[in-house]
One Martini backbone bead per residue (centre of mass of N, CA, C, O) as a GRO file, in nm:
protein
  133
    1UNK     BB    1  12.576   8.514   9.521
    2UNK     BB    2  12.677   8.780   9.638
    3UNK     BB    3  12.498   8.980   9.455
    4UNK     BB    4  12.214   8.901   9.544
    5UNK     BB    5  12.242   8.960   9.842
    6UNK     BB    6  12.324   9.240   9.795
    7UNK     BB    7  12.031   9.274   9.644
    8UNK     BB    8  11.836   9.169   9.926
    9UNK     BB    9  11.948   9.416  10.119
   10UNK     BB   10  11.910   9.659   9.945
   11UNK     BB   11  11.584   9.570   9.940
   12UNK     BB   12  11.532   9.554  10.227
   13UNK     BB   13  11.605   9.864  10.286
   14UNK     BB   14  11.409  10.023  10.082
   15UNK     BB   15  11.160   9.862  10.208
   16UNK     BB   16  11.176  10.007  10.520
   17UNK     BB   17  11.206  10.286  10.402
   18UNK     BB   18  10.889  10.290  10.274
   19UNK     BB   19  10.722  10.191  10.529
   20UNK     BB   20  10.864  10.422  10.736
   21UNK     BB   21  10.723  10.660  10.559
   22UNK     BB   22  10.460  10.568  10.546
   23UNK     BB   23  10.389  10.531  10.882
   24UNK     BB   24  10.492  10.856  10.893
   25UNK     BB   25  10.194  10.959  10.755
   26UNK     BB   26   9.968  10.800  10.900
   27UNK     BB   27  10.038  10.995  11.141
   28UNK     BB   28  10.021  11.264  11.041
   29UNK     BB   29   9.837  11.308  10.800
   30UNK     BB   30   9.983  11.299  10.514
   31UNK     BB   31   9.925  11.310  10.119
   32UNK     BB   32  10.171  11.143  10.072
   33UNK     BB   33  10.381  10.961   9.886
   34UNK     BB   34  10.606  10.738  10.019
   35UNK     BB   35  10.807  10.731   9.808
   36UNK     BB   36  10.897  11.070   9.850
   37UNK     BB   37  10.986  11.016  10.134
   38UNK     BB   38  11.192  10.856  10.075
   39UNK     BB   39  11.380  10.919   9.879
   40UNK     BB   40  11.442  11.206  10.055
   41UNK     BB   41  11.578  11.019  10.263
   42UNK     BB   42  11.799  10.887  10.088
   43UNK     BB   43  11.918  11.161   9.991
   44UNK     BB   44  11.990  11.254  10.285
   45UNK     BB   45  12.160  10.998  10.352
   46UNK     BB   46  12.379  11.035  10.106
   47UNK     BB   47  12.496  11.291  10.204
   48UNK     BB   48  12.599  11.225  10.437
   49UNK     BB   49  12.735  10.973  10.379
   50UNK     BB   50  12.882  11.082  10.060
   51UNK     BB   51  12.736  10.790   9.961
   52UNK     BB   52  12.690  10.459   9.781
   53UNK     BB   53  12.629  10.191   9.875
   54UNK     BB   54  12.662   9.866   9.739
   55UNK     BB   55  12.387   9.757   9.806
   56UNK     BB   56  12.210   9.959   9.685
   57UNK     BB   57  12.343   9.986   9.417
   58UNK     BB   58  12.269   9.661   9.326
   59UNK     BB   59  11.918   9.697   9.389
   60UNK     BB   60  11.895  10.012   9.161
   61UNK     BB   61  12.023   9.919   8.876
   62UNK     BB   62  11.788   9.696   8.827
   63UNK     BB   63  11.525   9.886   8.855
   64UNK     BB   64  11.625  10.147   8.658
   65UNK     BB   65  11.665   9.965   8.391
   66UNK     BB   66  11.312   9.911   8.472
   67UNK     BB   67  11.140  10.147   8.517
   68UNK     BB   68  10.906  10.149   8.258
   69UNK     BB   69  10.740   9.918   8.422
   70UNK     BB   70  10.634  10.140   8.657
   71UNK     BB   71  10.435  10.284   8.424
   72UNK     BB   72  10.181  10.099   8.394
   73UNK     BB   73   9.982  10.106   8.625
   74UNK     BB   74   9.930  10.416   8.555
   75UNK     BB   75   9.859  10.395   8.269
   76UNK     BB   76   9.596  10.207   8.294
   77UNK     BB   77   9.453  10.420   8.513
   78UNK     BB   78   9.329  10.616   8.292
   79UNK     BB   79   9.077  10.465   8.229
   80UNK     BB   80   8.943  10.589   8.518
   81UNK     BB   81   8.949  10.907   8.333
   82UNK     BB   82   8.812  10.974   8.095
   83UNK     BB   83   8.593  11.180   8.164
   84UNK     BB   84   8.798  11.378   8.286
   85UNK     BB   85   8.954  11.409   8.017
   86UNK     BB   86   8.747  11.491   7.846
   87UNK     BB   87   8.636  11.757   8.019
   88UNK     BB   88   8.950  11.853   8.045
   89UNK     BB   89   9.187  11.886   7.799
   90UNK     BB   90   9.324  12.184   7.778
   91UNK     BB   91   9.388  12.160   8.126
   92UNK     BB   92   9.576  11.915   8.089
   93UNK     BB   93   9.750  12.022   7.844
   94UNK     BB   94   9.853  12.280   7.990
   95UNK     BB   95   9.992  12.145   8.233
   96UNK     BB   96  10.177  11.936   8.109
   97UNK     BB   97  10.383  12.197   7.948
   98UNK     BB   98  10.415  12.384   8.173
   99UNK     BB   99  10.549  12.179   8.389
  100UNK     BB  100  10.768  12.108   8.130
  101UNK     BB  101  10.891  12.402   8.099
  102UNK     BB  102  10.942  12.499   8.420
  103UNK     BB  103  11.124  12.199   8.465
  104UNK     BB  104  11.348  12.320   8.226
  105UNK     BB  105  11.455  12.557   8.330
  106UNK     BB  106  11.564  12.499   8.606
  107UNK     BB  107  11.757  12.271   8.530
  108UNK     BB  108  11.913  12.455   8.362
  109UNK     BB  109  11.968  12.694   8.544
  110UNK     BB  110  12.097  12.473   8.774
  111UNK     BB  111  12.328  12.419   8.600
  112UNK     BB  112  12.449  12.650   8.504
  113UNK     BB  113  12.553  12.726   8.795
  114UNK     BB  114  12.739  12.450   8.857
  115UNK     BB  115  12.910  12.505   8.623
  116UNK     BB  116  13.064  12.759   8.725
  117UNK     BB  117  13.166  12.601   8.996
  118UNK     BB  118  13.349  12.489   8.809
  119UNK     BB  119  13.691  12.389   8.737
  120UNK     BB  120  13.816  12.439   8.437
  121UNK     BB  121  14.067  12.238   8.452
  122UNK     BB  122  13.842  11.971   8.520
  123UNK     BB  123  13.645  11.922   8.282
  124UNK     BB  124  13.834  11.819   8.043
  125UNK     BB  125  14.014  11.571   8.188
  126UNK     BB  126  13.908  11.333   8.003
  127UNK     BB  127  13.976  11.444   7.752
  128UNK     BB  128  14.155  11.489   7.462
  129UNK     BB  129  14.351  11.704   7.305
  130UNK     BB  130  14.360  11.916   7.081
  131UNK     BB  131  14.429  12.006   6.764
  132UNK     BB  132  14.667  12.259   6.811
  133UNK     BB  133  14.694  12.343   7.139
   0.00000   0.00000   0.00000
């Protein structure tokens, strides 16, 4: 009963979360999804206090496991672009790889970067020593 309760808690301060992101975007009149400028703001607000809260963390663990589940109504949306898609597929097909190409480029550039941040002594202090080292 008390992980329901931490998980309603959790949804509803994500839901209010996002309404006050809507209400901020409508306010300003930016064309931005709400939903992106939550997550902004959960991310900035969770550096900030430096850590996840138990309540969020009970709430985004279920939402996160069946995450595909949130790509359906997005995935039959394309019906409705059908036209779209037959008359420019070369321009869609290569901004999707180009997209995906130069996202996982900086994400790599990004972590090697992080990576060498990292203290040697302590990258491998989970794994037990190798043979005869």
């Amino acid at each position: 009963m008390k992980n329901l309760s931490q998980f309603l808690i959790g949804l509803f301060f994500l839901s209010i979360l996002f309404f006050v992101a809507k209400y901020l975007l409508l306010l300003v009149n930016i064309n931005v999804p709400p939903a992106l400028l939550g997550i902004a703001v959960l991310f900035c607000g969770l550096l900030w206090i430096k850590g996840v809260p138990k309540v969020i963390s009970n709430a985004a663990n279920p939402l996160l496991g069946h995450m595909s589940l949130f790509f359906i109504p997005a995935i039959v949306a394309i019906v409705n672009f059908i036209d779209l898609i037959a008359a420019f597929p070369l321009a869609l097909f290569f901004s999707i790889v180009v997209s995906t190409l130069v996202s996982l480029a900086v994400t790599g550039w990004i972590s090697q970067k992080l990576m060498h941040k990292l203290d040697p002594a302590n990258v491998n202090r989970d794994k037990p020593p190798r043979e005869g080292s």
